[in-house]
N, C-alpha and C positions, 0 to 999 in steps of 0.2 A: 504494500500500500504506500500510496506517494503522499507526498504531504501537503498536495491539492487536495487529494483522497480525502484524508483526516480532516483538512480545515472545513469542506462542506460537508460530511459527517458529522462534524461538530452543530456547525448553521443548523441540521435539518436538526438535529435532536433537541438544540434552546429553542427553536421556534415549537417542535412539537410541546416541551413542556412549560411555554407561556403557554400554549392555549390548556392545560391543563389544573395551571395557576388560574386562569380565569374562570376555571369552573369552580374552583375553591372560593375565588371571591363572589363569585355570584351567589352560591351555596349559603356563605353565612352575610351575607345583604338581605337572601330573604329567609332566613331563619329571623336575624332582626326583626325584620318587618313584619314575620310571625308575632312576633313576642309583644311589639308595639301593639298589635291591634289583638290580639287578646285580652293587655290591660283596661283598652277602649271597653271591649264588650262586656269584662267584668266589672268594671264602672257603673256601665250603662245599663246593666241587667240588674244590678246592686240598688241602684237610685231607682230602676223600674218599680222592683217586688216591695221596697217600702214605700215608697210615693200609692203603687197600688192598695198597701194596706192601711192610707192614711195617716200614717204618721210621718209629716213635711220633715221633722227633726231627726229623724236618721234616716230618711231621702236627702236632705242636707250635707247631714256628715258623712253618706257615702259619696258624696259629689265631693268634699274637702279630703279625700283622702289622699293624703303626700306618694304625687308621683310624676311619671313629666308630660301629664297633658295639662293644654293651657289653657282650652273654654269647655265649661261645664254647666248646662241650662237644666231644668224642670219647667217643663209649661204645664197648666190644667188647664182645659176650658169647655166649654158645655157642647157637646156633640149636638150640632142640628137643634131641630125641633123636638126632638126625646126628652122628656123630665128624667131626671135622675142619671140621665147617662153623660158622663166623663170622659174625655180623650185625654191621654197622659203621654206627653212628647218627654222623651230625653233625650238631650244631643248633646253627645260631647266630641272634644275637635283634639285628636292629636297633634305632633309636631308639626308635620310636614301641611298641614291644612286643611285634609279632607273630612268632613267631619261625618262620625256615624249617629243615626235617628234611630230612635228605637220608640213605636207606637205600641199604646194597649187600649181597648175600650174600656172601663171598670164603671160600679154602679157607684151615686154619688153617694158617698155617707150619709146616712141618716144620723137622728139624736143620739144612740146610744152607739155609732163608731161604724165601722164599714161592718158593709153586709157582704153573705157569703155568696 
């Protein structure tokens, strides 16, 4: 083997493994972006099931819980023409912008607390 040989031997095998390094980094870009949007949903599923069972104060403090997303809503408001029926929006917005809505219908609370 000459040492023409060798040096493009070499070329073919760095370039084969950059493109194997880019599957590495693409691999944990979207494990990240796994990770990021899990903590969304478990936010967002967290603020749902108490905001649905009426109690706004730990719908609240599931929405304050230290982590790095940076808009976190609770809306309520009266579906339609229906008496008693509730729409409950939560939208929380991770880093990069996109933000996830998570709707429920529920019945309004009556006097003595939500009903089943």
């Amino acid at each position: 083997m000459t040492l023409l040989e060798g040096a493009i031997a070499l070329v073919i095998l760095g370039l084969s493994a950059l493109g194997f390094l880019d599957v590495f980094r693409s691999g944990a870009s979207t494990a990240a972006r796994a990770r990021d949007v899990g903590a969304v949903v478990a936010v967002a599923e967290s603020a749902m099931e108490a905001a649905s069972l009426g109690d706004a104060v730990i719908a609240q403090e599931a929405l304050d819980a230290p982590d790095t997303l940076v808009a976190r809503r609770v809306e309520a408001r009266p579906w339609g023409d229906l008496p008693g029926v509730t729409e409950l929006v939560v939208v929380v917005t991770p880093r990069d912008g996109a933000p996830f809505e998570l709707r429920r219908l529920v019945r309004a609370p009556g006097p003595l607390g939500p009903r089943p």
